[in-house]
C-alpha positions in Angstrom: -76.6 -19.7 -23.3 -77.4 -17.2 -20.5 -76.1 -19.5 -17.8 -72.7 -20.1 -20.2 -72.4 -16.8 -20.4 -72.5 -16.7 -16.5 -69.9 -19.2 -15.9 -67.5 -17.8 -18.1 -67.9 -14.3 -16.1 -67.0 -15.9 -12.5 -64.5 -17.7 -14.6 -62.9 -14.4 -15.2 -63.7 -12.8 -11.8 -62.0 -16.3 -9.9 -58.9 -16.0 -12.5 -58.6 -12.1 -11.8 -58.7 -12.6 -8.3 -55.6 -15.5 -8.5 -53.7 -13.1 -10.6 -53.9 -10.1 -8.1 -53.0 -12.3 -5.2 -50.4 -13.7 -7.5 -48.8 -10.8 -8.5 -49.3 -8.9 -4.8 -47.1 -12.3 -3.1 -44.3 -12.0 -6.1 -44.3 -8.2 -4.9 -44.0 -8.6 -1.6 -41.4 -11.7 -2.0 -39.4 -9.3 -4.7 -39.4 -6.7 -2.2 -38.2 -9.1 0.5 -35.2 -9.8 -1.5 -34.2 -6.4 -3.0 -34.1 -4.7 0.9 -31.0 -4.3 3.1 -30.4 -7.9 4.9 -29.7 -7.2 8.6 -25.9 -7.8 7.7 -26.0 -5.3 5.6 -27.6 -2.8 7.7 -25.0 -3.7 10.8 -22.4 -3.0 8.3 -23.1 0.5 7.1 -23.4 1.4 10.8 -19.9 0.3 11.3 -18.9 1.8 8.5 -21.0 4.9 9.7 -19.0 5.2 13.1 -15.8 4.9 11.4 -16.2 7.8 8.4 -17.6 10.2 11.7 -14.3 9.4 13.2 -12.3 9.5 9.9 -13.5 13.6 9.8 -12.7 13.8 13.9 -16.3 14.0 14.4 -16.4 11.4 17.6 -19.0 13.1 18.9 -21.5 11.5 16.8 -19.4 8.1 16.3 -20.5 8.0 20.1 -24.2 8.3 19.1 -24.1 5.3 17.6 -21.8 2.9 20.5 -24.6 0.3 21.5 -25.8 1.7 25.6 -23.1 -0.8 26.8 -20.4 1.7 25.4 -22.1 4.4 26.2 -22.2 3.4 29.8 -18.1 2.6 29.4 -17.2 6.1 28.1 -19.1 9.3 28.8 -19.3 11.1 25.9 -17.2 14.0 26.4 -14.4 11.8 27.8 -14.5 9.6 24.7 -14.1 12.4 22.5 -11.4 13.7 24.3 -9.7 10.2 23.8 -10.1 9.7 20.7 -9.2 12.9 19.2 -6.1 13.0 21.8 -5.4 9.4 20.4 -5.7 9.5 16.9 -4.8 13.7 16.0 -1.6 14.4 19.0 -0.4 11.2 19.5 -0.8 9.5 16.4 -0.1 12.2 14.7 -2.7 12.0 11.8 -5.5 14.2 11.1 -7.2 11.2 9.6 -7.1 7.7 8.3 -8.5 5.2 5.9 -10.2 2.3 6.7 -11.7 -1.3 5.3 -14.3 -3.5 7.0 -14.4 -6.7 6.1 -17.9 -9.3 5.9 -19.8 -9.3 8.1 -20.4 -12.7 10.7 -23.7 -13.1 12.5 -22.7 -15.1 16.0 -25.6 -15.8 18.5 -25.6 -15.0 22.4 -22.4 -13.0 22.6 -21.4 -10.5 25.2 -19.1 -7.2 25.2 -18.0 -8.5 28.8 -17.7 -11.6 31.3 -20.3 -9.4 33.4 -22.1 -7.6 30.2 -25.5 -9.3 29.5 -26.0 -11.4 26.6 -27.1 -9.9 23.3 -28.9 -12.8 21.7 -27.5 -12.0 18.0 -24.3 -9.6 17.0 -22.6 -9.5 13.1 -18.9 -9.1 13.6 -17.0 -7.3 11.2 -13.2 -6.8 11.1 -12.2 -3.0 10.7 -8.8 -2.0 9.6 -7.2 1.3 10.4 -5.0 2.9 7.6 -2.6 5.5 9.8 -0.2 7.6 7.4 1.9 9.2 10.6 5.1 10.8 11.4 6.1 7.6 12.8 5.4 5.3 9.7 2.5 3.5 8.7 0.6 1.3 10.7 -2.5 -0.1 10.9 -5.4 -1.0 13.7 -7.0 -4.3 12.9 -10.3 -4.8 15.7 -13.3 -6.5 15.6 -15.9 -4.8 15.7 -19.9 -5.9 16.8 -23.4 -4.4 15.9 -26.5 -5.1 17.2 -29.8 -4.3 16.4 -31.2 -1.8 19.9 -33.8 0.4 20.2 -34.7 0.1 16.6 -31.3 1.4 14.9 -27.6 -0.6 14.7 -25.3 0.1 17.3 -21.5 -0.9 17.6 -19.6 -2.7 20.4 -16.1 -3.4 21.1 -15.0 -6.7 22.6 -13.9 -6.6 26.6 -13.8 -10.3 26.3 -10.6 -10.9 28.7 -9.5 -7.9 29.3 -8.0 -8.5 32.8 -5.7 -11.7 30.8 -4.6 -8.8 27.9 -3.8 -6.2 30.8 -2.3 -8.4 33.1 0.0 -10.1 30.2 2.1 -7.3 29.6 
């Protein structure tokens, strides 16, 4: 009796022990499924940048360009840009925009001479302009990557000497 009696006890202590570990891996699977997927993540950042610029806050759009496009345009001179761009020239104080899903693509670069970032997500952003001029829209692809423990956005320069020259 007394040794039945001890079975039934490490009976009890083995099943609780499967139940925790059960219950701790559906946890940590659950929890696994239920976060942000990397696509996700690159996408708010894109939609990030583009609501800083929709309020003609380009300073921080800037903050979060990838350090490729932050070595393209110092930061004063790209806010100068844009705002000359999009508020004089344009004529808009603002715009709407859509992004569409992201695309995870593998060893792409910004440039023929940029190094190779080993994975991107593309995402298709369209501008909304309401102008003087008419309406228009912007239609760009648009890349984040994963740097320095944050998303950061690129544009392609992907050849840009064949669009320049073909004018």
């Amino acid at each position: 009796m007394v040794r039945r009696r001890r079975r039934i006890g490490a009976v009890k202590v083995v099943l609780g022990g499967l139940i925790i570990i059960v219950v701790w891996m559906t946890w940590i699977n659950a929890s696994r499924m239920f976060s942000p997927s990397d696509s996700s993540k690159a996408l708010e950042a894109v939609e990030q940048f583009y609501k800083y610029e929709q309020v003609g806050d380009f300073g921080s759009a800037w903050e979060l360009f990838h350090p490729f496009m932050q070595q393209r345009f110092a930061k004063s001179d790209y806010i100068q840009r844009r705002a000359h761009i999009i508020m004089q020239d344009f004529g808009v104080r603002t715009f709407e925009f859509h992004t569409g899903t992201p695309k995870r693509i593998s060893d792409w670069r910004m440039s023929q001479e940029a190094e190779l970032i080993a994975e991107v997500y593309e995402i298709e952003v369209t501008e909304i302009f309401h102008s003087p001029y008419g309406n228009f829209r912007i239609v760009q692809p648009c890349f984040a990557a994963y740097f320095s423990g944050k998303w950061t956005l690129l544009w392609s320069y992907q050849n840009e000497l064949e669009a320049v020259n073909s004018d």
